[in-house]
N, C-alpha and C positions, 0 to 999 in steps of 0.2 A: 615350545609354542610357535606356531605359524603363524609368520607377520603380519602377515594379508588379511590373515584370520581374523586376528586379535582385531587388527585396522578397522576390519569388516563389522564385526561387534562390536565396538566403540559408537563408530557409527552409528549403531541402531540403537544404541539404549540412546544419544541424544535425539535421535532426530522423532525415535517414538515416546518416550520420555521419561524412561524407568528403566528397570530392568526384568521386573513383572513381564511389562508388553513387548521390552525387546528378545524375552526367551519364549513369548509366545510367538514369536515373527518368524524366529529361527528355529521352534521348534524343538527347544533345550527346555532342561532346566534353569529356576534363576540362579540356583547355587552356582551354575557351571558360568552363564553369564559375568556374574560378579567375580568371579574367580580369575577368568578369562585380563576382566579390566584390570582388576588389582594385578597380576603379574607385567601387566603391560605398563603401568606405573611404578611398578619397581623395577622395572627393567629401563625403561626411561629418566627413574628418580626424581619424578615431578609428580604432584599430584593433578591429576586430569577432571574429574569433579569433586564436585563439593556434594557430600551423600545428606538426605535427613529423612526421615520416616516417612514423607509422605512426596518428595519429588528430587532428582539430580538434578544439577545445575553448574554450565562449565567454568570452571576455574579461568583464569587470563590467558596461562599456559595451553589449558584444551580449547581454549577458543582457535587458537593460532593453528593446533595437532589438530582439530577439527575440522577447519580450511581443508590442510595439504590431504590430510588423510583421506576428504571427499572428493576432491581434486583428482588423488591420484588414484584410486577407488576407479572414477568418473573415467578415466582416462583405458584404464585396463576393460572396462564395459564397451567403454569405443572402438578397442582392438577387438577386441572377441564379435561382434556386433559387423565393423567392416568384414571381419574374416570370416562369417559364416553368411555375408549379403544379407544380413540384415537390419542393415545399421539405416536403411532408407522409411525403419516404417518404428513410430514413435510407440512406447508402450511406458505400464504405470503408470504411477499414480501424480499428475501436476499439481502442485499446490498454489494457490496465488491469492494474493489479500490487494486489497483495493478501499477506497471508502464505500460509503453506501453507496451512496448515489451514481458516484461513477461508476463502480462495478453493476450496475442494474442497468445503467445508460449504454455504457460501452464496452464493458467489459465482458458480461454475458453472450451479446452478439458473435462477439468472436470465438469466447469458448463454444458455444454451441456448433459453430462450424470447425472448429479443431476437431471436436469429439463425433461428428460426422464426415470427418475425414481420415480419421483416426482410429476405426473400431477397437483396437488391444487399447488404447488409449482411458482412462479416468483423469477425473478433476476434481476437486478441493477447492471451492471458492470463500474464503474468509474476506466477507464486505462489513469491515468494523470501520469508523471513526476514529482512529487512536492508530500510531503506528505498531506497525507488530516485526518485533525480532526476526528476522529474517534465520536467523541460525537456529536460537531458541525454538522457534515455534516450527522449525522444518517446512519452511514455505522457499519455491522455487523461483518464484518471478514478484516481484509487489509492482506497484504505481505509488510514487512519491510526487505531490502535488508541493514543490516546496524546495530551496535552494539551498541543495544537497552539503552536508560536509564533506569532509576527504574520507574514504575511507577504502577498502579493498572492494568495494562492490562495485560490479559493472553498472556503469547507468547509459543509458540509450533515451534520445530526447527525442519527442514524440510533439510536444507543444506547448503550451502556455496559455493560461486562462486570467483574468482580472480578476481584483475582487471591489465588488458594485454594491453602490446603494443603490438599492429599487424600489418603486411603490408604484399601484395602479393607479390610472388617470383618472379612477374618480377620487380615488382620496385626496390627490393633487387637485383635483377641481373644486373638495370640499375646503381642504386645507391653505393651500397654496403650493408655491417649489421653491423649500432650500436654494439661494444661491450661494451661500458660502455654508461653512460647517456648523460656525456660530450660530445659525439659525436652524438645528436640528433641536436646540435646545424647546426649541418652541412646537416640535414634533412628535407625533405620539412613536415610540420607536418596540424594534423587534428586535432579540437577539436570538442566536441559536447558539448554546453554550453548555456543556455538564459542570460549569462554574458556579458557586453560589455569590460570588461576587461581578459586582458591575466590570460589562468587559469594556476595553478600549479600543478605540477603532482610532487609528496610526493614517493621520492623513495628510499630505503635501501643499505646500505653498510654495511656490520655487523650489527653493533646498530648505526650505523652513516646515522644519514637521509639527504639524497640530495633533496633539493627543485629543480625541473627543472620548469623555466620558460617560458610554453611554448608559442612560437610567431607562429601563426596557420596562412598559408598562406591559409587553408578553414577552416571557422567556420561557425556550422550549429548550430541549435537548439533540432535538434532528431537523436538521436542514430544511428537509418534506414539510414538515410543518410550520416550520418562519414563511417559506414558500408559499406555503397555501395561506393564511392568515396575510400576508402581502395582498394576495391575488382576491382575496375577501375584501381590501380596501382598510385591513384596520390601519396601515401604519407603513414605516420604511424600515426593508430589512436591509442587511448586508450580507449578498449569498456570492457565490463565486459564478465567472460569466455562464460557464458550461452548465451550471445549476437550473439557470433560468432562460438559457440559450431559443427554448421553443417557444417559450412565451413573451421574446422579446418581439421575436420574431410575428408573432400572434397581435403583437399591442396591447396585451391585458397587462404586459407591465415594460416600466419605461427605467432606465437609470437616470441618475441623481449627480449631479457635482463631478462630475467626469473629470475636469481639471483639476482636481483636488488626491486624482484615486495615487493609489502608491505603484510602483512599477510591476506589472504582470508577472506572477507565479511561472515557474518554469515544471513541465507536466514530465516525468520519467519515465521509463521502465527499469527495473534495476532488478539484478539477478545477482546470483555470490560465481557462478563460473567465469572461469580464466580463458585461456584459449580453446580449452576444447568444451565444449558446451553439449549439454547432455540431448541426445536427440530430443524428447518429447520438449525438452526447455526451446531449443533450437525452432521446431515448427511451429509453436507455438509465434514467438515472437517475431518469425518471418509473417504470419500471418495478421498480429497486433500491430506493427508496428507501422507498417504502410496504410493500414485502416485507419487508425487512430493521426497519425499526420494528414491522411485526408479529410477529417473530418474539421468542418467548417466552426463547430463550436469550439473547439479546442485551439483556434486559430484565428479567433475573432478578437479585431482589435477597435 
């Protein structure tokens, strides 16, 4: 069996996520696919996934052989690639996950100019709420709004955003304006949550954290929508600055208790390559990453 080979197929049954669609990729069959891993696991003496009827999924062990093996995968494409001049013009397929809203704000603008600078070039844009696997789910570059653990991913900081209470001035003009927390109690309030329980908004007094429990007379499950209901006048939500960055800027909505918010989120770019980074990833985030540091909502304090 051929190293590179076996490597190369390993590979693609995780990153496509079977072995169905990774012998349709390669153009095998899946008997020869599965056969391919299994020798590669006895030859190794570790088990690499965990198989069951309807999805693989990597073991601790192929988490780790899945790293190097794309890594150095990555690394032999880079050679072949500089050695035939063509290593200057990005191609395949980009994957990148983001949340909603950010990826619609900022994230889009710039694919759309990668992928018109780019014609061999595609993109993949997963704009979910929830972080997504970066390994698992074969995505190239994510945005992590959120202070990061340790882990082997490259992270690249880009900015930092607050998270605000806000409400329109006429509901402040109907209701009044919170000056401390304790008097949310007395405020019609908004959450945005896939929680069925009251969520807590984690607030500061010097080094003294006030947990507010908030009881949301609306609770939605997307952002967009606490957003707009704010900007209707029903209530105070709690969105993140870059959320509502144009409509601060507008006056249809104003923040809340400023001296109380918790210390500004830190904005990333995070990608799983090591030093040598795969061209399309590479242009990509030469392009992102000076955009996105210039951008004034992402950098508004």
């Amino acid at each position: 069996m051929d190293r590179f080979q076996a490597m190369s197929t390993f590979v693609t049954v995780v990153e496509t996520g079977g072995f169905a669609s990774a012998a349709r990729k390669l153009e095998v069959s899946p008997s020869v696919v599965s056969r391919v891993v299994t020798e590669l696991e006895e030859r190794l003496g570790v088990r690499l996934l965990t198989r069951t009827t309807r999805v693989v999924r990597l073991t601790d062990a192929g988490r780790g052989y899945f790293e190097d093996c794309r890594r150095i995968l990555g690394e032999l494409d880079s050679a072949d690639l500089a050695a035939t001049g063509t290593h200057s013009s990005p191609r395949g397929v980009l994957a990148i996950t983001a949340p909603v809203m950010f990826g619609r704000l900022h994230v889009m603008p710039v694919m759309l100019d990668y992928l018109s600078r780019y014609r061999e070039a595609d993109a993949s844009c997963w704009f979910v709420d929830r972080v997504v696997n970066l390994v698992d789910e074969g995505i190239d570059v994510a945005v992590r709004i959120a202070e990061l653990p340790d882990s082997s991913l490259q992270a690249i900081p880009v900015g930092h955003v607050r998270r605000v209470l806000c409400a329109s001035p006429e509901y402040l003009d109907e209701h009044g304006t919170p000056r401390h927390p304790a008097d949310l109690d007395d405020h019609t309030i908004i959450t945005s949550t896939g929680s069925s329980t009251p969520p807590e908004w984690r607030l500061y007094e010097g080094e003294r954290h006030i947990v507010v429990r908030a009881r949301p007379r609306l609770s939605t499950t997307t952002n967009d929508s606490a957003m707009e209901a704010a900007l209707a006048g029903f209530g105070i939500a709690r969105l993140l600055s870059y959320q509502i960055a144009s409509h601060l800027n507008e006056g249809s909505l104003v923040t809340l208790l400023a001296d109380f918010e918790p210390p500004p989120l830190p904005v990333h770019l995070v990608h799983r390559e090591g030093r040598h980074v795969a061209q399309k990833v590479r242009a990509f985030l030469d392009l992102a990453v000076p955009a996105l540091r210039a951008n004034p909502s992402l950098n508004w304090r």
